[in-house]
C-alpha positions as CSV (number, residue, x, y, z in Angstrom):
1,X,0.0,0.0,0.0
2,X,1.9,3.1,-1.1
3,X,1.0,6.6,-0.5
4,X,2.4,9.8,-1.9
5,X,3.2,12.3,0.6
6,X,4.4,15.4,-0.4
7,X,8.1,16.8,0.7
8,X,8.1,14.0,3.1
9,X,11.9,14.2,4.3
10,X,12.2,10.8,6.2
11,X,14.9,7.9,5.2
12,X,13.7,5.3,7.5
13,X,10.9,2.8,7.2
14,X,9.1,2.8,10.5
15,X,6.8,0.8,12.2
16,X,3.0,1.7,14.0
17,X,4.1,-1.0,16.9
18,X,7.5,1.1,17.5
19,X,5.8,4.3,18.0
20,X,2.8,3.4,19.7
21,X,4.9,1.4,22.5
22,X,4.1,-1.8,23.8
23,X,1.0,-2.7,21.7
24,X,2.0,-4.3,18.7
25,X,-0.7,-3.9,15.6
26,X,-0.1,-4.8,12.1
27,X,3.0,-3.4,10.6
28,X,1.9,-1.1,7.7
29,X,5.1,-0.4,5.6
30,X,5.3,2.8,3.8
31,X,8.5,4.2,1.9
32,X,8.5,7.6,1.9
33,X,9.5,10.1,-0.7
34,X,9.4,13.6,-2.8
35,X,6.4,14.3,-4.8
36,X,6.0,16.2,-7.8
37,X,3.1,18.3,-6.8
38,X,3.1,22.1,-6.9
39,X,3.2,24.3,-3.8
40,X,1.5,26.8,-5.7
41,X,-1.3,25.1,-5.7
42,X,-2.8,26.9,-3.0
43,X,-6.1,24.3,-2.5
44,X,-4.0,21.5,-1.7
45,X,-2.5,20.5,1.8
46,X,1.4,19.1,1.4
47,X,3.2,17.3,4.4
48,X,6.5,18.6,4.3
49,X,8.2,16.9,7.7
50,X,8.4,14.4,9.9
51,X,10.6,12.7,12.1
52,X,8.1,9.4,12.6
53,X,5.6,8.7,10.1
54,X,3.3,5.5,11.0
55,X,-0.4,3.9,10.7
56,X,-2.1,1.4,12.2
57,X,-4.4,-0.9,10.3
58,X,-7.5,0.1,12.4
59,X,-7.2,3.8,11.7
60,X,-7.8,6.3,9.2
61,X,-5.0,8.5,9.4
62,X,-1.1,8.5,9.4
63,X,0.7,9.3,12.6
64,X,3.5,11.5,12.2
65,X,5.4,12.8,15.3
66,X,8.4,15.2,15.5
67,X,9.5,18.9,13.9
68,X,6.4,18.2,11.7
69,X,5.2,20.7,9.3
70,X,2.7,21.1,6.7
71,X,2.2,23.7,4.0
72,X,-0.6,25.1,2.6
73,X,0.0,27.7,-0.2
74,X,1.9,30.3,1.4
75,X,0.8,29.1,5.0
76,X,3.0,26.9,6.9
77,X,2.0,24.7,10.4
78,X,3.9,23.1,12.7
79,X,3.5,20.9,15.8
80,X,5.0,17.8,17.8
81,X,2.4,14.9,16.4
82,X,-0.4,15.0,14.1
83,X,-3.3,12.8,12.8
84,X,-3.3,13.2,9.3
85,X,-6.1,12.2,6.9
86,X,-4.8,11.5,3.3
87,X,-8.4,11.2,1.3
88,X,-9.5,14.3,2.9
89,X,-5.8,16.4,3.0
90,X,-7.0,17.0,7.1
91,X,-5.1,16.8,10.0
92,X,-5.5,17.3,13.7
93,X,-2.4,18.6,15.5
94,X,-1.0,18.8,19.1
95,X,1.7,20.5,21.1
96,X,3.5,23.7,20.3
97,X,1.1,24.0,17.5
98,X,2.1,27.1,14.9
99,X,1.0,28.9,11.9
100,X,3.3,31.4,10.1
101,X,2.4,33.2,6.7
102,X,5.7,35.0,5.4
103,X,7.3,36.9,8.6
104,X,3.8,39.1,9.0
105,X,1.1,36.3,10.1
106,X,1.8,34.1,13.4
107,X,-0.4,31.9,15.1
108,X,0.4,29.4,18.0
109,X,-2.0,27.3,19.8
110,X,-2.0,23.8,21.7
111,X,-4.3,21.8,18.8
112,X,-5.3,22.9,15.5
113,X,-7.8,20.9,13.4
114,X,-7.8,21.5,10.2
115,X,-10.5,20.5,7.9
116,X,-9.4,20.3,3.8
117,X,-12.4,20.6,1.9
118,X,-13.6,23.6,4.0
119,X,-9.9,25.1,4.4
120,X,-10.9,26.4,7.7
121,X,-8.5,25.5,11.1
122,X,-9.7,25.0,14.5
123,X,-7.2,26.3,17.1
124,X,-7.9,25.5,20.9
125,X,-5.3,26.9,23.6
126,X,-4.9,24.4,27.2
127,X,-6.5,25.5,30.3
128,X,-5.3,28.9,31.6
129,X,-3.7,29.4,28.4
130,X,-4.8,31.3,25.3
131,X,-4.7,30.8,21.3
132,X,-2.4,33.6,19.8
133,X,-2.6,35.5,16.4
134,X,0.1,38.4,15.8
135,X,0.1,40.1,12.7
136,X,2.9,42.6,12.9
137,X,1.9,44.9,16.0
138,X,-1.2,43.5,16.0
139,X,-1.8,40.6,18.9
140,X,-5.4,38.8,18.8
141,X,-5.6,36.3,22.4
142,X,-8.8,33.8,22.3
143,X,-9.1,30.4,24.1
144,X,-10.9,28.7,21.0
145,X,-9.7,30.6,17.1
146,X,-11.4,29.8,14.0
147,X,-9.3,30.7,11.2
148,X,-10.5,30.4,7.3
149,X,-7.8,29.7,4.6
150,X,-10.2,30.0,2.3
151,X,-10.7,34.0,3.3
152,X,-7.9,34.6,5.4
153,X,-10.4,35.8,8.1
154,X,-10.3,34.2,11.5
155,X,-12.9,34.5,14.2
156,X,-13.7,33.6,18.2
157,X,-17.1,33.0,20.0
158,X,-16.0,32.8,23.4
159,X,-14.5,35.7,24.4
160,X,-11.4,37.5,22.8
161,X,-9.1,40.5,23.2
162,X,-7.5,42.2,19.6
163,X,-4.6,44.8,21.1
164,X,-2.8,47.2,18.7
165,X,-0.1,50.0,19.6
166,X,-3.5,52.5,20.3
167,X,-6.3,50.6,21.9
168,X,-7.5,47.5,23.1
169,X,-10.5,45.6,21.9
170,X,-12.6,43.3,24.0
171,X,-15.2,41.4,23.0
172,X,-17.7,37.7,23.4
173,X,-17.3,37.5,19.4
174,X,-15.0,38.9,17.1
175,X,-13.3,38.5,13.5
176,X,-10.2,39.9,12.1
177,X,-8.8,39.9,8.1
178,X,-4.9,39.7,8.3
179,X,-4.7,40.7,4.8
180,X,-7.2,43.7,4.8
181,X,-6.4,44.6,8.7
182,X,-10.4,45.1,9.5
183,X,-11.4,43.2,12.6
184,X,-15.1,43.4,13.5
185,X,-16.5,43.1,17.3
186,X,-19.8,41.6,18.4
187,X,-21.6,41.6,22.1
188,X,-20.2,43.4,24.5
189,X,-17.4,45.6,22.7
190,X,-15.2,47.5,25.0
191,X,-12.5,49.6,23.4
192,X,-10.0,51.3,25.9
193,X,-6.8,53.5,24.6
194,X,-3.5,52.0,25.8
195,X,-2.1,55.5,26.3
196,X,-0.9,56.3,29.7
197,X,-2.7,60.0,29.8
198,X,-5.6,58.5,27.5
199,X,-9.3,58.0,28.6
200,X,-11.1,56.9,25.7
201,X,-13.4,53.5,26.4
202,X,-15.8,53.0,23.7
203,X,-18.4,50.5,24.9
204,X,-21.2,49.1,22.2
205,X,-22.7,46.1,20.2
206,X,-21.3,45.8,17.2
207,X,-17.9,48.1,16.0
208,X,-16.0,47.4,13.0
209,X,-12.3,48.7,13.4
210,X,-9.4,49.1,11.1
211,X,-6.0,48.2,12.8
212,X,-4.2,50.4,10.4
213,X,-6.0,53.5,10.3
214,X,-7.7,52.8,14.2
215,X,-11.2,54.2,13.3
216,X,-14.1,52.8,14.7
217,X,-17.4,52.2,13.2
218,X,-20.6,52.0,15.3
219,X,-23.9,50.6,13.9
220,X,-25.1,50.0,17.4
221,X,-26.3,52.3,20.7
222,X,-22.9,53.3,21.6
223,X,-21.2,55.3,24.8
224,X,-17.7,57.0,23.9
225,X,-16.3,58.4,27.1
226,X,-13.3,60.6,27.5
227,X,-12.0,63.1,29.7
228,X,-14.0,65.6,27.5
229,X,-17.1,64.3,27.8
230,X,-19.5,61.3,26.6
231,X,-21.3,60.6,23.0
232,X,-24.3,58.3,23.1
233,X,-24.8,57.4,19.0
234,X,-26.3,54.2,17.1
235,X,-23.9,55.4,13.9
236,X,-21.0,56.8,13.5
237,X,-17.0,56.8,13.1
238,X,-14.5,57.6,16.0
239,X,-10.7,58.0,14.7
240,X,-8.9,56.8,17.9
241,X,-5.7,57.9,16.0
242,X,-6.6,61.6,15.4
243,X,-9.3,61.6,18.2
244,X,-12.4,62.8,16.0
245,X,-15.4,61.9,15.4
246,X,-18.4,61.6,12.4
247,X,-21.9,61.0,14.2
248,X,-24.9,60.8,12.2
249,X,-28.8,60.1,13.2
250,X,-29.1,62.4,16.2
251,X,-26.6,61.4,17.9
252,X,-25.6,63.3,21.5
253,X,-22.9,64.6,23.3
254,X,-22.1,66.0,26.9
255,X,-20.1,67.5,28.7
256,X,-18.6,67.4,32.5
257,X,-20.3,71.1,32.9
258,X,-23.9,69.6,31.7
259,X,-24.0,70.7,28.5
260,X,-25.6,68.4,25.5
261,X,-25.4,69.0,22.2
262,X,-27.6,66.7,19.2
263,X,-27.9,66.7,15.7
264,X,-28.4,64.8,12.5
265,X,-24.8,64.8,12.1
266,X,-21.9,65.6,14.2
267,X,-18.2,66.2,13.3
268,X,-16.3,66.2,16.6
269,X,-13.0,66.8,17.1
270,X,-11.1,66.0,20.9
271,X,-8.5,67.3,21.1
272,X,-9.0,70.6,19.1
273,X,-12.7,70.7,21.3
274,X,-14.1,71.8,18.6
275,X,-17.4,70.7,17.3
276,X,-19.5,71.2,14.2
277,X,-23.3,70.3,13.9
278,X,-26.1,69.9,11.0
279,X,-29.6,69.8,10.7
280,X,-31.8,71.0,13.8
281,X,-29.0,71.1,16.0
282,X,-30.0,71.9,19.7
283,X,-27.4,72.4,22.7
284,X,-28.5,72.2,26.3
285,X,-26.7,74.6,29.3
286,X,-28.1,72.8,32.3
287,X,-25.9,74.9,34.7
288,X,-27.3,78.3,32.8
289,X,-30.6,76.9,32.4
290,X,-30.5,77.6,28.8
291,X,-30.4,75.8,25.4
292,X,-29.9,76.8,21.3
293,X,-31.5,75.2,18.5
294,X,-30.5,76.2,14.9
295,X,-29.8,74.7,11.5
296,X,-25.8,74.5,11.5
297,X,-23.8,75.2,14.1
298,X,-20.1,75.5,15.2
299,X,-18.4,75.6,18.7
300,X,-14.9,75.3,20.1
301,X,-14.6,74.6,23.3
302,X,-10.8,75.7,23.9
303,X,-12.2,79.2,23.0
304,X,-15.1,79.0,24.7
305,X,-17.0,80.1,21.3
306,X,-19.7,79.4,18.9
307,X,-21.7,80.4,15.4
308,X,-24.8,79.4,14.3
309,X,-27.8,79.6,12.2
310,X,-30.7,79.0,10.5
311,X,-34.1,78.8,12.3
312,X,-32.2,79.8,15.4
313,X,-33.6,79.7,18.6
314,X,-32.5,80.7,22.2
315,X,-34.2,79.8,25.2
316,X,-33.5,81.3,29.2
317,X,-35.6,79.3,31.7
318,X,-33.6,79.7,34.6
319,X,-36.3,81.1,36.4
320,X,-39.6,79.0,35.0
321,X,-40.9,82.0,32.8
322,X,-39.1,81.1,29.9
323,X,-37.3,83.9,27.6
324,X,-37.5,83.0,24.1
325,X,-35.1,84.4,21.2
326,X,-34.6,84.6,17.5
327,X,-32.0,85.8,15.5
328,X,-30.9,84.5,11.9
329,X,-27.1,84.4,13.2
330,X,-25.0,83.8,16.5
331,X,-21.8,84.3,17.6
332,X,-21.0,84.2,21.1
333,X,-17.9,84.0,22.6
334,X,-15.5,84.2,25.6
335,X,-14.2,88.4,25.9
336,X,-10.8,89.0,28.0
337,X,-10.4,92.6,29.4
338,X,-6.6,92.5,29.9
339,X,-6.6,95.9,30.6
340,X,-6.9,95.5,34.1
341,X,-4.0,93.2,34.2
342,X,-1.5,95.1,36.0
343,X,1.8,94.0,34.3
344,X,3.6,94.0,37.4
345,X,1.8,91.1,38.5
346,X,2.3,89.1,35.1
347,X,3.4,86.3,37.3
348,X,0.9,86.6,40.1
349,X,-2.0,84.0,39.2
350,X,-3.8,86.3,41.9
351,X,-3.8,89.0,39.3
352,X,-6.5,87.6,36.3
353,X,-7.2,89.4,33.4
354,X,-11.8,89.6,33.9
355,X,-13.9,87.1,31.1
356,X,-17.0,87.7,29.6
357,X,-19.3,85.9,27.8
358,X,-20.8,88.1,24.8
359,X,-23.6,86.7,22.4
360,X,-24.2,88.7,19.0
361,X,-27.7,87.9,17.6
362,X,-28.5,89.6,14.4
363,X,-30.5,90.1,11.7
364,X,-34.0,90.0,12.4
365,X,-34.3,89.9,16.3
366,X,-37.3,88.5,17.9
367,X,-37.7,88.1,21.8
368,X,-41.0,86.6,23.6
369,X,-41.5,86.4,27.3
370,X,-44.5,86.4,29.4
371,X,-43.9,89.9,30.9
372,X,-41.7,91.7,28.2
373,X,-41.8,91.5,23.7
374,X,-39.6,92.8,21.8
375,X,-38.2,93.4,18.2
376,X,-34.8,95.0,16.8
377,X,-32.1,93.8,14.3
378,X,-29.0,93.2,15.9
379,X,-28.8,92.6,19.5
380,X,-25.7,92.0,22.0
381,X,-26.0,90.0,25.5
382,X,-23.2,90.2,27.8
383,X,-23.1,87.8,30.7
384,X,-20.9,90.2,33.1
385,X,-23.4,93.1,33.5
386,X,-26.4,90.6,32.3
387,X,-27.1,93.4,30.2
388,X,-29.5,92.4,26.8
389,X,-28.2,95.0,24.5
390,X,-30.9,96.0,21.5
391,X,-29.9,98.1,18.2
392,X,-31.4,99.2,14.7
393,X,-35.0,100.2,15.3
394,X,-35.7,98.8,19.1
395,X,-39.1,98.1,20.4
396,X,-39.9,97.0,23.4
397,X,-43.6,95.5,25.0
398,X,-44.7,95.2,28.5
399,X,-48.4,94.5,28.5
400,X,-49.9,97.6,27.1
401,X,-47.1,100.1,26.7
402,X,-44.9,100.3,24.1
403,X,-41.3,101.8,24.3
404,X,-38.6,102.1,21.6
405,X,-35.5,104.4,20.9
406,X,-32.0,104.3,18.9
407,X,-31.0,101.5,21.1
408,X,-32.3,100.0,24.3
409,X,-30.6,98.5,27.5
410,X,-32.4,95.7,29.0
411,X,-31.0,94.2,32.4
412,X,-31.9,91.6,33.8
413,X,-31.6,90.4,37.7
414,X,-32.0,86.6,38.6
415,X,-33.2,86.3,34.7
416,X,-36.3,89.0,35.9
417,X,-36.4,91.9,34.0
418,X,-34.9,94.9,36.1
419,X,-35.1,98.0,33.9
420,X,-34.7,98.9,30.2
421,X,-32.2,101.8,29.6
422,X,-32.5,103.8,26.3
423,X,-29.2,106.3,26.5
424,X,-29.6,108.2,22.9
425,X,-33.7,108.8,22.6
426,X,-36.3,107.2,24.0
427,X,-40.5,107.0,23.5
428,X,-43.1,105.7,25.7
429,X,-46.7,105.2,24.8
430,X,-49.7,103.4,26.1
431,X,-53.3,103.2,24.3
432,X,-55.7,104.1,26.3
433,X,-58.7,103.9,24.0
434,X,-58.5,104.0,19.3
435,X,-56.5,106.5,19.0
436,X,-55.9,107.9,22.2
437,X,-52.6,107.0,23.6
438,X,-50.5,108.1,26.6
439,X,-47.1,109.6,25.8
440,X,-43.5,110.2,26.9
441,X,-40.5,111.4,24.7
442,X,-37.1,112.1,26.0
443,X,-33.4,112.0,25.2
444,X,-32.4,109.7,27.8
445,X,-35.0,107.1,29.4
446,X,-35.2,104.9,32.3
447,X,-37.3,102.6,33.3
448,X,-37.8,100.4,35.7
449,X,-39.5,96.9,36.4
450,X,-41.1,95.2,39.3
451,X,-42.0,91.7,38.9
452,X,-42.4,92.1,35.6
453,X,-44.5,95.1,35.4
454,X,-43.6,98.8,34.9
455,X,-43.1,100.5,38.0
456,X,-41.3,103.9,37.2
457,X,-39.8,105.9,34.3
458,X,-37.3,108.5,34.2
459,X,-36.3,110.7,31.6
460,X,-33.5,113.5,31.1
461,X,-33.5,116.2,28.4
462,X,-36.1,117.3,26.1
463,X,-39.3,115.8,27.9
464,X,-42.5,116.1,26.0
465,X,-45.8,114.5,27.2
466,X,-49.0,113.6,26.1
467,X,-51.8,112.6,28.9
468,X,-55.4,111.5,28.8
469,X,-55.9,111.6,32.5
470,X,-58.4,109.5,34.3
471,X,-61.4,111.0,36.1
472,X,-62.6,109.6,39.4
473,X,-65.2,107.9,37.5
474,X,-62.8,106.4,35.6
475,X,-63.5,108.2,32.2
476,X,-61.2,110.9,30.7
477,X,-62.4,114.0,28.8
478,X,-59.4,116.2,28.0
479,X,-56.0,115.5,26.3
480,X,-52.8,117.5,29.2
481,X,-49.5,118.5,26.6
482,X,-46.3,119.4,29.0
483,X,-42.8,119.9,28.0
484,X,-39.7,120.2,30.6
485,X,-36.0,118.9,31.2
486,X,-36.7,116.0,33.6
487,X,-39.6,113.5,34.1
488,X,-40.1,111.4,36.9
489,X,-43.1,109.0,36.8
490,X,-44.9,106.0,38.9
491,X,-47.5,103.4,37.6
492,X,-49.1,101.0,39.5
493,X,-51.7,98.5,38.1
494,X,-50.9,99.2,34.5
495,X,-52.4,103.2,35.6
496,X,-50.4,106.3,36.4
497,X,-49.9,106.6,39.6
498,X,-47.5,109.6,39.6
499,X,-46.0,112.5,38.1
500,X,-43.3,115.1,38.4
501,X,-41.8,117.1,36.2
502,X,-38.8,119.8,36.7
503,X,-37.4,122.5,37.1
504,X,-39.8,124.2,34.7
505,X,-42.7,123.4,32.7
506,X,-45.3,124.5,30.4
507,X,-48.1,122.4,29.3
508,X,-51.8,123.2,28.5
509,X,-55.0,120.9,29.0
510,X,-57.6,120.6,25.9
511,X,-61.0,119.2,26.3
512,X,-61.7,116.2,24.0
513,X,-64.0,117.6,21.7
514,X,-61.9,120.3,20.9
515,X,-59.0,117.8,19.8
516,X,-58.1,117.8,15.8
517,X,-56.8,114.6,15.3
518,X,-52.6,116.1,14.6
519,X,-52.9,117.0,18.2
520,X,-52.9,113.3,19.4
521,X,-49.2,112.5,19.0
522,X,-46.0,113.7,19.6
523,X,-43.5,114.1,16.6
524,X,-42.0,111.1,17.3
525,X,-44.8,108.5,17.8
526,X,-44.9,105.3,15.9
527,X,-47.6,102.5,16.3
528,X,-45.4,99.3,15.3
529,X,-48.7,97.1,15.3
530,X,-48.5,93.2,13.4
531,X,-44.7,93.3,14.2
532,X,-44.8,92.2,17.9
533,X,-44.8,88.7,19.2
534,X,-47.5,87.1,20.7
535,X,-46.3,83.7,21.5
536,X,-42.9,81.4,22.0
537,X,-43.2,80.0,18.3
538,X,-44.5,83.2,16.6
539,X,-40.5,84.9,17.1
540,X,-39.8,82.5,14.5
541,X,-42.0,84.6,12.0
542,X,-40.9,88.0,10.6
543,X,-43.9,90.3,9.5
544,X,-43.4,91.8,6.2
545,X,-43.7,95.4,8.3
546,X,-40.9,94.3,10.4
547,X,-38.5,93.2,8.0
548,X,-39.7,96.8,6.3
549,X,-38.9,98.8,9.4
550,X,-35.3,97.3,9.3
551,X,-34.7,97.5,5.8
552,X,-35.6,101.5,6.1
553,X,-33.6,102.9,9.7
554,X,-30.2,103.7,9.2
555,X,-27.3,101.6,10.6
556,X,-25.1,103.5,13.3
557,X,-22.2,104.2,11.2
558,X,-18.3,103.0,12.9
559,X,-16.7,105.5,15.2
């Protein structure tokens, strides 16, 4: 019976009784030698080695022990003993069990079964020990390895670990391509960065990794954690490597201070902190109580800055009546007055430069609130003085009065309104009934809120008035006119409760019907009716007579 096995570099006829010990069985006599086969036929399985080769006539394989090896294509194995199975070019392999492809592809195990017509390899690791794949600087460590010839893909099911020189890569069921370096990770995926100073852990479902480029790929709920902050997505890619991020399907991030941030698609980068968001992106402040929505949007957290736009939307709830604000743009950022750094104390840490935070709002401004409305086209806030800055054709509303001016100051304590401030002109007016309307015009105006009603007004230069004041029987019957240099008045009750005016002033009373109706407002009256807001939602509509009223006041020209 004669057998042709290839490269088979053995000179001695052997016996099955020699090797198996004391129990003799038939001798089966083979004589060993060289084929003629090609090694570059990659389908076919070629024993190249063996110091004892022999069979017993009650088995189905050869027994070959000592420095054996087989090839397989460019794939060679090596172990102590093997059973190998002619017919089906199989084998099963014990002790010190290898597989080497070139010098980039090493696997060792403790038994390998190898299975010819499906090219795959079994590969089981001893008690307390593991199965090891290193490709290059990549090191896989399982206790059971499936590897495919075939595809050059090998996989685990019971639990494996997949390091590289950036992260490490833990999962119950895992694959990895030698050729193409792409490993994929199933149930219970931890990722950690091996760097010292690194914090990343990326914990998830499914993640497909490249061990070349280290990008992740999450089609599952994922959490990515980092000093930074954490990302909760269901899709995206994280470049361990570069530390950034692509996030897609609403995915969300947050911060150590409380902030959150979604949007249909994120593009995050670490270590740069800077992050850029589109399509209805909306950040959360949880500290400030406040959150933005808008189209696009762009932050950088080093700076402490961010743009956006497009159906933007601001929201203050710090003190449950919420403030609600539109603007077409943003840009807010982090102000440093280092002019009262004293440069002698350059070195004293005591000695800080003072920080801001400024917000520019503009075109198009719309606010809402409960107790306060307002229009204007560009608009400033500044966190240090809490001071709500309006300019380009100001208007403000508090229930029935309406004040506007060149620009208007409005402050706000504990998120309350405190007072609005108009410092270059300012104009009050009321309606009290049609056409009749209370009136107050100055050059500089004051005035003052008390939970969120107005409780006093001050003006300073050039006061002119228009009164229609209430009779004890609560009618009116005669428009009062007054002019003077300083105006001081109380309301209570959305009524007038009080009224001085100094150091002179002239005025004159006319009875109603002896009014013509170009006696019923000052020079400067405007009725900005259809352009104020009357609910959260409607400061994302801009009347046709607002946009108008913009388009036509001047813009305050550089100094």
């Amino acid at each position: 019976m004669r057998k042709t096995i290839a490269a088979l570099c053995i000179t001695t006829v052997v016996t099955a009784a020699a090797f198996i010990g004391s129990t003799p069985s038939p001798q089966v006599t083979y004589t060993p030698q060289v084929p003629t086969a090609s090694r570059a036929d990659g389908n076919r399985v070629f024993l190249e080695q063996a110091d004892i080769l022999h069979k017993q006539s009650t088995d189905s394989f050869l027994i070959v022990a000592g420095n054996v090896i087989f090839t397989k294509g460019p794939m060679t194995m090596t172990c102590d003993s093997a059973h190998y199975y002619v017919e089906t070019e199989s084998f099963d392999a014990f002790g010190n069990v290898s597989m080497e492809q070139g010098d980039t592809l090493f696997i060792f195990a403790d038994e390998l079964n190898y299975r010819g017509p499906e090219q795959v390899c079994y590969l089981y690791a001893d008690p307390g020990k593991n199965v090891r794949l290193i490709n290059r600087d990549v090191t896989l460590e399982t206790d059971i390895f499936v590897y495919d010839l075939g595809i050059e893909l090998g996989y685990y099911t019971t639990g494996g670990v997949l390091y590289d020189p950036k992260n490490r890569l833990k999962s119950l069921e895992g694959e990895y391509n030698p050729k193409t370096k792409e490993a994929t990770f199933y149930r219970s995926v931890h990722l950690d960065s091996r760097g010292e100073s690194d914090t990343l852990n990326i914990y998830t479902d499914t993640l497909y990794y490249n061990t070349v480029s280290h990008v992740s790929e999450l089609t599952s709920p994922s959490i990515i954690v980092n000093a930074r902050g954490t990302i909760y997505t269901r899709n995206g890619l994280y470049n361990t490597e570069l530390d950034t991020a692509a996030l897609y399907d609403r995915s969300l991030v947050k911060t150590p201070s409380g902030r959150t941030m979604t949007a249909d698609t994120i593009y995050y980068d670490r270590l740069g902190g800077i992050c850029e968001c589109f399509g209805y992106m909306v950040l959360t402040d949880s500290a400030r109580q406040a959150s933005l929505s808008a189209d696009y949007g762009f932050f950088n957290q080093s700076t402490d800055s961010c743009y956006a736009t497009g159906r933007l939307l601001i929201k203050e709830y710090s003190q449950g009546d919420t403030l609600y604000l539109h603007g077409r743009q943003l840009n807010a950022r982090r102000l440093i007055d280092t002019t009262l750094v004293d440069s002698t104390h350059v070195a004293d840490t005591t000695h800080v430069a003072d920080t801001t935070h400024v917000a520019d709002i503009w075109p198009r401004v719309r606010l809402f609130r409960s107790d306060v409305q307002g229009i204007c086209d560009s608009m400033r806030v500044t966190s240090a003085d809490s001071t709500l800055r309006m300019y380009v054709a100001p208007v403000l509303w508090s229930e029935e009065r309406q004040i506007y001016g060149n620009i208007i100051e409005l402050h706000f304590n504990d998120s309350t309104i405190d007072y609005a401030h108009l410092p270059e002109s300012g104009f009050s007016s009321q309606r009290i009934y049609q056409d009749y309307h209370d009136q107050i015009s100055g050059k500089e105006m004051l005035a003052t809120f008390e939970d969120g009603h107005l409780r006093r007004l001050d003006i300073n230069g050039n006061v002119e008035l228009i009164m229609f004041p209430e009779e004890n029987d609560s009618t009116f019957n005669k428009m009062v006119t007054a002019q003077s240099s300083f105006l001081q008045a109380y309301f209570r009750d959305n009524t007038t409760e009080y009224i001085k005016m100094w150091p002179e002033t002239t005025g004159v009373a006319t009875p109603l019907f002896l009014l013509r109706r170009s006696m019923l407002f000052l020079s400067k009256f405007r009725l900005f009716e259809g352009m104020r807001p009357l609910s959260p939602l409607d400061v994302l509509v801009i009347p046709e007579a607002m946009d108008a009223l913009m388009n036509e006041t001047p813009r305050p020209q550089p100094k």
